[in-house]
Predicted model as a PDB file, atoms N, CA, C, CB and O in Angstrom, pLDDT in the B-factor column:
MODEL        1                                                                  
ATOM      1  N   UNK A   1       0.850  -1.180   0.000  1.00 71.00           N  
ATOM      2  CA  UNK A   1       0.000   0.000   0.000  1.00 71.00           C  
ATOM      3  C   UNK A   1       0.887   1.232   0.000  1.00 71.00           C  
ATOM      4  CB  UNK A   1      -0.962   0.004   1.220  1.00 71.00           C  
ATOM      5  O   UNK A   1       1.990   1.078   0.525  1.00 71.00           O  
ATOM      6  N   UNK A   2       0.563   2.574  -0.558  1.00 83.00           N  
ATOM      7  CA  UNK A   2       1.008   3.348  -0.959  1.00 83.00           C  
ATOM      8  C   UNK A   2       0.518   4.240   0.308  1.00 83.00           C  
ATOM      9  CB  UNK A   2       0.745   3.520  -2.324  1.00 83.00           C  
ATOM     10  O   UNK A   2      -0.435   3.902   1.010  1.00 83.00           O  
ATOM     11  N   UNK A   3       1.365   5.547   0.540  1.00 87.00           N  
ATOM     12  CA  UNK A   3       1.417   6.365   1.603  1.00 87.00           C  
ATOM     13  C   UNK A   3      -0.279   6.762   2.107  1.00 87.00           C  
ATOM     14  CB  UNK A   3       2.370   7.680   1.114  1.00 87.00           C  
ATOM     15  O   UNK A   3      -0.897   6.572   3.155  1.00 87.00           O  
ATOM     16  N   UNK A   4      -0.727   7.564   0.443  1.00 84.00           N  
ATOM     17  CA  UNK A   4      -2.075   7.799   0.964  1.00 84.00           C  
ATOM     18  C   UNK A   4      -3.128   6.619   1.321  1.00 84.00           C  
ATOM     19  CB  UNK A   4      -2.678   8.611  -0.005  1.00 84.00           C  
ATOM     20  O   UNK A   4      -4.199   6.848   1.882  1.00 84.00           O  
ATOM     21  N   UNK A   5      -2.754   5.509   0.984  1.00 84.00           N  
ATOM     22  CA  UNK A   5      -3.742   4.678   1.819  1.00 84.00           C  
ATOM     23  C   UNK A   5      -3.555   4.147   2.478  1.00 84.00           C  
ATOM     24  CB  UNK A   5      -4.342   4.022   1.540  1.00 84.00           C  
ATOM     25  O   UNK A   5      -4.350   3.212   2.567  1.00 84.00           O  
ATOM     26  N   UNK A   6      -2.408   4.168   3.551  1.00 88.00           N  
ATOM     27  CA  UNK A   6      -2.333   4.409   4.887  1.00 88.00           C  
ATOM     28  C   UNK A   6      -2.621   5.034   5.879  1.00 88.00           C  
ATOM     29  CB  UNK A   6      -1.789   4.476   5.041  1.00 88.00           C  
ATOM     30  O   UNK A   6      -2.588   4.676   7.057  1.00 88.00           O  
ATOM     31  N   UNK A   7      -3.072   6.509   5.184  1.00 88.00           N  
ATOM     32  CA  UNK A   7      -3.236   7.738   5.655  1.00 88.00           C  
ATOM     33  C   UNK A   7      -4.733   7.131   5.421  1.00 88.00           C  
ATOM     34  CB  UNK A   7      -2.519   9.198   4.918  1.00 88.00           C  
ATOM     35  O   UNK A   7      -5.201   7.103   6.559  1.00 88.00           O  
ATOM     36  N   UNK A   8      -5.539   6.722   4.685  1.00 86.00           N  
ATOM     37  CA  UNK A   8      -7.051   6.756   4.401  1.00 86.00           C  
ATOM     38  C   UNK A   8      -7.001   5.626   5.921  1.00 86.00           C  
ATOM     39  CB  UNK A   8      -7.780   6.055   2.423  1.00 86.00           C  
ATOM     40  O   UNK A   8      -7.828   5.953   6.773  1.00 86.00           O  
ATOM     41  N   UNK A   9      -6.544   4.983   6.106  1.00 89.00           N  
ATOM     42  CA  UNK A   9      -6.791   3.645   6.973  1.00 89.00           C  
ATOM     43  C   UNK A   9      -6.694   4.076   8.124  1.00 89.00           C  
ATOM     44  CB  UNK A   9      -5.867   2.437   6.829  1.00 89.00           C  
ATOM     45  O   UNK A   9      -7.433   3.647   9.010  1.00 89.00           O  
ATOM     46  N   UNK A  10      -5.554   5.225   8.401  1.00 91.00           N  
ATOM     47  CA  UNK A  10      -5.459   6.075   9.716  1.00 91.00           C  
ATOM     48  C   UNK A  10      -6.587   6.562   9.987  1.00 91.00           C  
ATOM     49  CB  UNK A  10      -4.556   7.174   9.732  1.00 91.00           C  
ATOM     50  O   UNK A  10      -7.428   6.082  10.746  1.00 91.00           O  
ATOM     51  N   UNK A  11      -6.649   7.545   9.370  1.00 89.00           N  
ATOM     52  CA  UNK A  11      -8.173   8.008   9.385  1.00 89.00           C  
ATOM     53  C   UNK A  11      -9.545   8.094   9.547  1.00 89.00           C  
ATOM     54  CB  UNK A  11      -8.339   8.093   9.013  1.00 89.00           C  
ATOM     55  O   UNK A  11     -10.275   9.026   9.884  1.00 89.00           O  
ATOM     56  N   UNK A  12      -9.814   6.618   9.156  1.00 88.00           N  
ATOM     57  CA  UNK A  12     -11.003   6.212   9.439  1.00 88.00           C  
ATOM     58  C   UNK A  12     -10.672   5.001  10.411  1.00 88.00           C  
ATOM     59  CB  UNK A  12     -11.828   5.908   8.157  1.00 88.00           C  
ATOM     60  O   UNK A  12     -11.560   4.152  10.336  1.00 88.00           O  
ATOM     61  N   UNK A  13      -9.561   4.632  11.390  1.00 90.00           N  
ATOM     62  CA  UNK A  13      -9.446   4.162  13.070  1.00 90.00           C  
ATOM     63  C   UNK A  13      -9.582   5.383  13.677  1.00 90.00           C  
ATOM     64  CB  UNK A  13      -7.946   3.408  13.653  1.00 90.00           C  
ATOM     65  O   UNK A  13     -10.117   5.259  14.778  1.00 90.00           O  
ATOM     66  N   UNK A  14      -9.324   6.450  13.409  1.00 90.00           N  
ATOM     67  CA  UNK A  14      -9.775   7.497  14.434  1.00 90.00           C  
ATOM     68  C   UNK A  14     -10.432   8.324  14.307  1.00 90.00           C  
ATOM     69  CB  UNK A  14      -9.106   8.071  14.901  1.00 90.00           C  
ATOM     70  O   UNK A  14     -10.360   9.372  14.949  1.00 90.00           O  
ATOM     71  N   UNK A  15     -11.515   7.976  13.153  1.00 88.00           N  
ATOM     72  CA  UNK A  15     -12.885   8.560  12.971  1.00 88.00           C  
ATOM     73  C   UNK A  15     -13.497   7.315  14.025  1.00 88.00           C  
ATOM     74  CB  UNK A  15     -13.558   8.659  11.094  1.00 88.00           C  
ATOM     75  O   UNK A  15     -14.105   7.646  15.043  1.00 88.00           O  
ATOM     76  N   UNK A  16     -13.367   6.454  13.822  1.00 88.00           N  
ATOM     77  CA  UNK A  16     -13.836   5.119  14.438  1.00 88.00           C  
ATOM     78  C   UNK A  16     -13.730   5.355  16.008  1.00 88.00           C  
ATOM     79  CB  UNK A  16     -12.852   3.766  13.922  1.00 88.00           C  
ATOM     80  O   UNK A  16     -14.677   5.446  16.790  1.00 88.00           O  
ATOM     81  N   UNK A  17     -12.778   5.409  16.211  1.00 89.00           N  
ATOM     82  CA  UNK A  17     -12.304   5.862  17.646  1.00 89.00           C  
ATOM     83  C   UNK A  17     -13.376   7.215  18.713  1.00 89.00           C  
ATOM     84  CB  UNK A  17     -10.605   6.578  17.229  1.00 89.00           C  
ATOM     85  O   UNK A  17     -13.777   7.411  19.860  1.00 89.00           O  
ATOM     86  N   UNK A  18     -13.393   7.655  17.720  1.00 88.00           N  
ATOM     87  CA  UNK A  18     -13.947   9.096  18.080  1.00 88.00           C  
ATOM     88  C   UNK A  18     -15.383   8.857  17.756  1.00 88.00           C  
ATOM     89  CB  UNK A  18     -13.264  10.450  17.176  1.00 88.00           C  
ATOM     90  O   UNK A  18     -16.308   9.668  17.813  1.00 88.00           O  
ATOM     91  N   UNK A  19     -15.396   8.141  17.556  1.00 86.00           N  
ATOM     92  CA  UNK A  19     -17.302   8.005  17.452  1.00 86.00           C  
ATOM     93  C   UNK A  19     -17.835   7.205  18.713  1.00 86.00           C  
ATOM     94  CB  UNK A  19     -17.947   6.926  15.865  1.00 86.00           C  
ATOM     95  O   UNK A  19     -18.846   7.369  19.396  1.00 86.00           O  
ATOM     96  N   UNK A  20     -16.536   6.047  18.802  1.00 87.00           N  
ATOM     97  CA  UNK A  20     -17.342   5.102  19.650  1.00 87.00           C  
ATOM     98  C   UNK A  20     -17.111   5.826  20.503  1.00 87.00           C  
ATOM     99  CB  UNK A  20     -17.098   3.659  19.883  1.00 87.00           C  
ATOM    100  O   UNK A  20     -18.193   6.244  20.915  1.00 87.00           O  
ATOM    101  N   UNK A  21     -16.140   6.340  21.161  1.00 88.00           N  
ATOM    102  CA  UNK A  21     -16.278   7.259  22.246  1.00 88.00           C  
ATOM    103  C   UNK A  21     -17.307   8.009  22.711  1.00 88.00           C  
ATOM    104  CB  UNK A  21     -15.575   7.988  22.121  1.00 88.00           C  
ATOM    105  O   UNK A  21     -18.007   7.781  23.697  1.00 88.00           O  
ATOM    106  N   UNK A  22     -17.374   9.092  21.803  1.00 86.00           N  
ATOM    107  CA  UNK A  22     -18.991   9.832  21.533  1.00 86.00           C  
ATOM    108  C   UNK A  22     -19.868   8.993  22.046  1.00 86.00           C  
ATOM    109  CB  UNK A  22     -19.524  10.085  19.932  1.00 86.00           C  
ATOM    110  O   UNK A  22     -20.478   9.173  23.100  1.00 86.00           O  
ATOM    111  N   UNK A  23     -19.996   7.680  21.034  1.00 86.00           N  
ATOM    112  CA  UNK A  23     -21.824   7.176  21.325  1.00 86.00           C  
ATOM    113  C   UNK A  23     -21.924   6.579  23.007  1.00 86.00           C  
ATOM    114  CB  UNK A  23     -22.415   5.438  19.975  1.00 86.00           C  
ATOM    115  O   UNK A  23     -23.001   6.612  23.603  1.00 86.00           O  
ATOM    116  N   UNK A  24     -20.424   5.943  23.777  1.00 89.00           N  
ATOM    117  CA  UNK A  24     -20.511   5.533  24.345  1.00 89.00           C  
ATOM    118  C   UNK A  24     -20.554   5.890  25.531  1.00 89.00           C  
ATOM    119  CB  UNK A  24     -20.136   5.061  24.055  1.00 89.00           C  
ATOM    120  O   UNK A  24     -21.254   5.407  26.421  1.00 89.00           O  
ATOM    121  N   UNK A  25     -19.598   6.996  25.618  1.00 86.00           N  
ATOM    122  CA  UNK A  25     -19.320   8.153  26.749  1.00 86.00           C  
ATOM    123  C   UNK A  25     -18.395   7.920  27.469  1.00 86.00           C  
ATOM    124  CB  UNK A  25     -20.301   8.442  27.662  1.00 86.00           C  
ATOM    125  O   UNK A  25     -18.143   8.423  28.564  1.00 86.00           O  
ATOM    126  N   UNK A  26     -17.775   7.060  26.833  1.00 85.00           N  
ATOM    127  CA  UNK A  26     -16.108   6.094  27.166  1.00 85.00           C  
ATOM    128  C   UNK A  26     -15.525   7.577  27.609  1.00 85.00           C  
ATOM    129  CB  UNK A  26     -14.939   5.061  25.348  1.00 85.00           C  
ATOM    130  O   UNK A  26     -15.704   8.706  27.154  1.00 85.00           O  
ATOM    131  N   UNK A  27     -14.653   6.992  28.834  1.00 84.00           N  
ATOM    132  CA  UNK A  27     -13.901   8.152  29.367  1.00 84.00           C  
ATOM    133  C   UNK A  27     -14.305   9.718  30.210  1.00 84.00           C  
ATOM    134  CB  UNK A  27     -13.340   8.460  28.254  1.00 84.00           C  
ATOM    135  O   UNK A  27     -13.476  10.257  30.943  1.00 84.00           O  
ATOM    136  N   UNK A  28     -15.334  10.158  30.029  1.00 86.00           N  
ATOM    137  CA  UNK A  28     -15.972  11.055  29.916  1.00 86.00           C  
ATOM    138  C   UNK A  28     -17.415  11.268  30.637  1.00 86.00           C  
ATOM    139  CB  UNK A  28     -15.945  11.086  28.786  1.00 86.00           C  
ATOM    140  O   UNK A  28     -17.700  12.319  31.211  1.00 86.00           O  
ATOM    141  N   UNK A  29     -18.231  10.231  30.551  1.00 84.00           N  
ATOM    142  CA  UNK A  29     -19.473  10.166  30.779  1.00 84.00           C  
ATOM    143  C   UNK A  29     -19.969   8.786  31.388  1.00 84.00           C  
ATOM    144  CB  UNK A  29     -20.070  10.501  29.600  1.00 84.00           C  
ATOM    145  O   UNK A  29     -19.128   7.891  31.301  1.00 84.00           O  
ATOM    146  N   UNK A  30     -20.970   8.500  31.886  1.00 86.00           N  
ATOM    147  CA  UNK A  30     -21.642   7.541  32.254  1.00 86.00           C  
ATOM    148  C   UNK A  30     -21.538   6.449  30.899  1.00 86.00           C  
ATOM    149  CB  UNK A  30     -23.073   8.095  32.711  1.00 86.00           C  
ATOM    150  O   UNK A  30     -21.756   6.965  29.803  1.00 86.00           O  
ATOM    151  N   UNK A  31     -21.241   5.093  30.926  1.00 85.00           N  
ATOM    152  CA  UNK A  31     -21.051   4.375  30.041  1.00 85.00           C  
ATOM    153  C   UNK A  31     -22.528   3.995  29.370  1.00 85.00           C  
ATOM    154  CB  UNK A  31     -20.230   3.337  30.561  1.00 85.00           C  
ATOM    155  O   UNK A  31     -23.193   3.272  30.112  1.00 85.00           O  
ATOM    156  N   UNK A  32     -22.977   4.236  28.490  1.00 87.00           N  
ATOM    157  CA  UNK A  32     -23.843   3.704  27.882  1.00 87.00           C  
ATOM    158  C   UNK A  32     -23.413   3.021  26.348  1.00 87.00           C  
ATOM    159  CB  UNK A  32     -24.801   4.698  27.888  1.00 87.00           C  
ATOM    160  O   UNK A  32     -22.649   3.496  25.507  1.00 87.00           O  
ATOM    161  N   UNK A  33     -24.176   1.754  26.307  1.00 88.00           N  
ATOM    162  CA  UNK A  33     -24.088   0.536  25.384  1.00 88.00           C  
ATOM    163  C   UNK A  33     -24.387   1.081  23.806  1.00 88.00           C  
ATOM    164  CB  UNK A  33     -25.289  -0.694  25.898  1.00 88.00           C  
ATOM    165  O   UNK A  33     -25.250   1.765  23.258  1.00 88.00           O  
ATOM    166  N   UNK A  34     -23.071   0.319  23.383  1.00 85.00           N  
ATOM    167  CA  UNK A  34     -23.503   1.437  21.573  1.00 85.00           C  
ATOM    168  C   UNK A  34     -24.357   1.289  21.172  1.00 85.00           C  
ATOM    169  CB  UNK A  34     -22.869   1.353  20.168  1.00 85.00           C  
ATOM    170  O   UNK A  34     -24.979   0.260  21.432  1.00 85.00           O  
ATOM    171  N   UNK A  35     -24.864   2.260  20.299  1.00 86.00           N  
ATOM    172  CA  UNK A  35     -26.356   2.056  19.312  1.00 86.00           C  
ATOM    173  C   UNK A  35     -26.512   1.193  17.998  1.00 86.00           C  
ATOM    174  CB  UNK A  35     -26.780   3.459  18.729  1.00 86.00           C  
ATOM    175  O   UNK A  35     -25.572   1.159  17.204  1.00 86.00           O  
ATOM    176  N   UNK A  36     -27.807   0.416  17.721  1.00 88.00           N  
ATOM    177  CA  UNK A  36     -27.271  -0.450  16.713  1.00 88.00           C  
ATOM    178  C   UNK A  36     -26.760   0.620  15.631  1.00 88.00           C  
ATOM    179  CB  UNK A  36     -28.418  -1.558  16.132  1.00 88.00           C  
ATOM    180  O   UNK A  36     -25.622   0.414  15.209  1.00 88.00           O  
ATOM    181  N   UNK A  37     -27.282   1.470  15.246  1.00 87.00           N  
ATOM    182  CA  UNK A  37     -27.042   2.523  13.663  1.00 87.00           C  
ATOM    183  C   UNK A  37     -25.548   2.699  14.155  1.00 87.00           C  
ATOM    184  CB  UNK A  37     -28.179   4.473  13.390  1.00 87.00           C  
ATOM    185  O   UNK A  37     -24.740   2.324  13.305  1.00 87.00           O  
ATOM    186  N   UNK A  38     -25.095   3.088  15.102  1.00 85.00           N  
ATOM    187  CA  UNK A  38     -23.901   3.501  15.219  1.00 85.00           C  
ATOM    188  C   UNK A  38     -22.960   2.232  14.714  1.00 85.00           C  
ATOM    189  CB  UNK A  38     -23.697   4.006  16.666  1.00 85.00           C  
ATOM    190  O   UNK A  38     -22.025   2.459  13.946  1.00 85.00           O  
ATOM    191  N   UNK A  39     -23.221   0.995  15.140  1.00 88.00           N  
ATOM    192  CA  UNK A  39     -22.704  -0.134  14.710  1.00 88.00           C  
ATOM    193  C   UNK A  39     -22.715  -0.226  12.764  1.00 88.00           C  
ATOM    194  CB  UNK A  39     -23.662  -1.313  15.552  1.00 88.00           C  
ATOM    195  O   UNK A  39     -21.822  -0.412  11.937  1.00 88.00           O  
ATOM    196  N   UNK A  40     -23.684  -0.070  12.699  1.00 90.00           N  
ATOM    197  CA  UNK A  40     -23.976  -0.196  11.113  1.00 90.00           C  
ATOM    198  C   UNK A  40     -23.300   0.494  10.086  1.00 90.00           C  
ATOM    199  CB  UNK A  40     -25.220   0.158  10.835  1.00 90.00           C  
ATOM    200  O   UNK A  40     -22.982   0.084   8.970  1.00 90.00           O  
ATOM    201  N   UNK A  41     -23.049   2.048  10.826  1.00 87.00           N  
ATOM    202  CA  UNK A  41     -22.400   2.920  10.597  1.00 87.00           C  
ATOM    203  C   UNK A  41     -21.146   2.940  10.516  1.00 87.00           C  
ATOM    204  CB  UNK A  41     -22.672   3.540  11.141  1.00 87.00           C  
ATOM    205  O   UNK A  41     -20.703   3.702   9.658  1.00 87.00           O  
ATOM    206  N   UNK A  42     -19.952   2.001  11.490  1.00 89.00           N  
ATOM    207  CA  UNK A  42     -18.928   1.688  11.334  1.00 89.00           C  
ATOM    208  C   UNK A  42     -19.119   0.395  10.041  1.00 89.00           C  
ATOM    209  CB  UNK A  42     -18.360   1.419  12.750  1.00 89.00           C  
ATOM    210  O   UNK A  42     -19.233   0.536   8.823  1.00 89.00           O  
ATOM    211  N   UNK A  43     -19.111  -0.079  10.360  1.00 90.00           N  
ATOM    212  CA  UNK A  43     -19.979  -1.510   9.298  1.00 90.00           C  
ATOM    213  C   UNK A  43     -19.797  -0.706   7.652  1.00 90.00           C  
ATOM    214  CB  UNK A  43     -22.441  -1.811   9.839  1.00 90.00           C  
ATOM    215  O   UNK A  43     -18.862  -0.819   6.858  1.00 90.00           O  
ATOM    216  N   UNK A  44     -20.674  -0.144   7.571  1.00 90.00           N  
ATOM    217  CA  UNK A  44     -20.553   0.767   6.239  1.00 90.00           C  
ATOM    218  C   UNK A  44     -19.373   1.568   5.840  1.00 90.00           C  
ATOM    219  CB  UNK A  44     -21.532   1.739   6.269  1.00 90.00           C  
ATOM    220  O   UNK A  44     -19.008   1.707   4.672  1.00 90.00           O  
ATOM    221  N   UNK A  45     -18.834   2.052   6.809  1.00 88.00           N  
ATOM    222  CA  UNK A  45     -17.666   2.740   6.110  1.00 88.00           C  
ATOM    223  C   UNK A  45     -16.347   2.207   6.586  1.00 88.00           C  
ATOM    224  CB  UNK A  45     -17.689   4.281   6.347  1.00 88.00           C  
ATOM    225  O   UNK A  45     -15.294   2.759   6.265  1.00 88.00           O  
ATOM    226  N   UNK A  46     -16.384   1.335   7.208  1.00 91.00           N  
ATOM    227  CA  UNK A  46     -15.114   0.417   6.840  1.00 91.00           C  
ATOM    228  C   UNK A  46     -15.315  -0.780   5.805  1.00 91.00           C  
ATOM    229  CB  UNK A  46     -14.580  -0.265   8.184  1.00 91.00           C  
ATOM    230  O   UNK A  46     -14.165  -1.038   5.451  1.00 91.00           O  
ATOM    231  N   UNK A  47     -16.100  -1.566   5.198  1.00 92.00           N  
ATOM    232  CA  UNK A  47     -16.500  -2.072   4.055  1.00 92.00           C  
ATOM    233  C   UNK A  47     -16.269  -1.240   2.919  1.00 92.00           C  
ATOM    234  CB  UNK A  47     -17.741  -2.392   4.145  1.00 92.00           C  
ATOM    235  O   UNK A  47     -15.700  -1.722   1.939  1.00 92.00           O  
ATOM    236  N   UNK A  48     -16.679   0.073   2.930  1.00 88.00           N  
ATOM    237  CA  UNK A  48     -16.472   1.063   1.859  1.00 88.00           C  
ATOM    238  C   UNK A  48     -15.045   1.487   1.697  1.00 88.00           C  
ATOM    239  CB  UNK A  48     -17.298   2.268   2.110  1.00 88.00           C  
ATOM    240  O   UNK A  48     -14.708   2.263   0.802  1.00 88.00           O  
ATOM    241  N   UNK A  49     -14.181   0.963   2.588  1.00 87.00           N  
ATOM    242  CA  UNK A  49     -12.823   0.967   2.671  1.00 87.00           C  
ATOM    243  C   UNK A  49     -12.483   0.028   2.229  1.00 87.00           C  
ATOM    244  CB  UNK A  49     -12.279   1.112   3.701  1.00 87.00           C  
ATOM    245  O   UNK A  49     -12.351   0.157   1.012  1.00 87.00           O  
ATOM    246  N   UNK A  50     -12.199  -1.135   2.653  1.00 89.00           N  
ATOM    247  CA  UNK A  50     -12.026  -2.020   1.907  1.00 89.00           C  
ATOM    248  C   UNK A  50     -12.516  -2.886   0.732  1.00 89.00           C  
ATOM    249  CB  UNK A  50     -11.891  -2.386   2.458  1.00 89.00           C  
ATOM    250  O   UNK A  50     -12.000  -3.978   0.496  1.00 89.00           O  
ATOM    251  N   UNK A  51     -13.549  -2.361  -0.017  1.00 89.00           N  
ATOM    252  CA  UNK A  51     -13.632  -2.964  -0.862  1.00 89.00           C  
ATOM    253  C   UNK A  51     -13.095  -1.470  -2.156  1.00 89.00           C  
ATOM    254  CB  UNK A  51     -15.158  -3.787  -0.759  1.00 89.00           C  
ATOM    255  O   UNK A  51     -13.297  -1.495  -3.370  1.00 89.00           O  
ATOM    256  N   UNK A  52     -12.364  -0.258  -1.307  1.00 85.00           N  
ATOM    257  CA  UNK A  52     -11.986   0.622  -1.946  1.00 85.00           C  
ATOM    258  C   UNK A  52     -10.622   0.110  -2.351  1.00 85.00           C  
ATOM    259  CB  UNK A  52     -12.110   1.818  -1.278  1.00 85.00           C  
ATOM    260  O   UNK A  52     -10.048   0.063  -3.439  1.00 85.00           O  
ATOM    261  N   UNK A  53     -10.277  -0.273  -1.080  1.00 85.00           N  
ATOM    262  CA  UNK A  53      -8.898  -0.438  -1.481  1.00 85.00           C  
ATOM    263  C   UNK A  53      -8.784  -2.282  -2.228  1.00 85.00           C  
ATOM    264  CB  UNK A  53      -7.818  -0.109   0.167  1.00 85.00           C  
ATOM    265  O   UNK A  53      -7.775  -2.459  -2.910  1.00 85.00           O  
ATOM    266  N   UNK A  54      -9.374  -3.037  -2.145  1.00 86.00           N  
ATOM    267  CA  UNK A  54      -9.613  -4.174  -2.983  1.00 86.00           C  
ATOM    268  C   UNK A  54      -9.780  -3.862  -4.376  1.00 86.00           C  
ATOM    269  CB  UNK A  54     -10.735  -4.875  -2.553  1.00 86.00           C  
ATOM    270  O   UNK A  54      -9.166  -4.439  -5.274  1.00 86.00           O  
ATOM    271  N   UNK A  55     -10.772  -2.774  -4.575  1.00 85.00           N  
ATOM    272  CA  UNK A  55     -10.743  -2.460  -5.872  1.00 85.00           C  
ATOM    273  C   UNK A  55      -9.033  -2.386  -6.717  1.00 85.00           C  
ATOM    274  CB  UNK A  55     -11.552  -1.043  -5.841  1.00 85.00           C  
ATOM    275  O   UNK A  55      -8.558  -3.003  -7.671  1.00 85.00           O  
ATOM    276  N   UNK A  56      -8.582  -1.487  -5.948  1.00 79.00           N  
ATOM    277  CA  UNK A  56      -7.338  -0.321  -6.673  1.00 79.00           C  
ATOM    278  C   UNK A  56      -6.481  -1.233  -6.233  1.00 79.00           C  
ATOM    279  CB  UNK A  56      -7.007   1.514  -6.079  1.00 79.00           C  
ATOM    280  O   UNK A  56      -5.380  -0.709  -6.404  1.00 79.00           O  
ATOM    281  N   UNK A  57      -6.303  -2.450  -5.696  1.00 76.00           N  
ATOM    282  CA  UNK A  57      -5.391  -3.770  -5.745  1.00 76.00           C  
ATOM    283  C   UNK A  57      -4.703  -3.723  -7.295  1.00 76.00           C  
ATOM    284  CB  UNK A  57      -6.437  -5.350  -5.489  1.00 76.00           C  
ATOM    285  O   UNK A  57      -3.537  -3.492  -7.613  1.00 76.00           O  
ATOM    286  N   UNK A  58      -5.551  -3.944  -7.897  1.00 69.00           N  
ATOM    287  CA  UNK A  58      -5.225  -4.398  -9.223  1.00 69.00           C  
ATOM    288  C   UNK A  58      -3.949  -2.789 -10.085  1.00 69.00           C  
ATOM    289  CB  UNK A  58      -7.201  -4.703 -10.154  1.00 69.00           C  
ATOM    290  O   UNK A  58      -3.116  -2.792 -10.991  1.00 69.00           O  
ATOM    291  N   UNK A  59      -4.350  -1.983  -9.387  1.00 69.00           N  
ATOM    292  CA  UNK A  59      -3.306  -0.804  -9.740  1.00 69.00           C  
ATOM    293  C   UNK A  59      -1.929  -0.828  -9.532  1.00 69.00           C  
ATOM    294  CB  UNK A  59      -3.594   0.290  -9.094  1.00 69.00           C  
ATOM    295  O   UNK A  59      -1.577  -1.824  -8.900  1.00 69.00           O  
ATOM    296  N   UNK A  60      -0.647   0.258  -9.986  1.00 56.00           N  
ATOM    297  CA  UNK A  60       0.429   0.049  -9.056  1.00 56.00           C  
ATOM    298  C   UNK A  60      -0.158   0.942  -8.194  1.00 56.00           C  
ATOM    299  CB  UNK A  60       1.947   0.306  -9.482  1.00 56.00           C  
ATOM    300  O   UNK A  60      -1.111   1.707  -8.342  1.00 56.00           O  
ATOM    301  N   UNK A  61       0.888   0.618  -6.866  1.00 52.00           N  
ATOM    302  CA  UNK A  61       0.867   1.682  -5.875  1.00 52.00           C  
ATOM    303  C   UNK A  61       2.126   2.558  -6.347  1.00 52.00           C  
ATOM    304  CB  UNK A  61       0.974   1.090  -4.265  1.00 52.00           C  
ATOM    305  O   UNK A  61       2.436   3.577  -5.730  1.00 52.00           O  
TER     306      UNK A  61                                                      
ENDMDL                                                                          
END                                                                             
């Protein structure tokens, strides 16, 4: 893998990071149990990652 899609992969662990936090109140707040959409929501855009970067396999890096 090539620099920027390392950087895309960074990115969306700490979009990831920062959400579950949010929904959960990890650290911060009274712990409450994630939401399913929030689940789905990671679900969707890490799939949309990898089948991004599955695609552009076939490219050079």
């Amino acid at each position: 893998m090539n620099k920027n899609k390392w950087i895309a992969v960074a990115i969306c662990v700490g979009l990831t990071a920062a959400a579950y936090i949010g929904s959960t109140g990890l650290f911060y707040s009274d712990y409450r149990p994630i939401r399913t959409y929030d689940l789905v929501a990671f679900g969707v855009s890490w799939g949309g990652l990898i089948w991004m970067l599955l695609r552009n396999k076939s490219r050079l890096d």
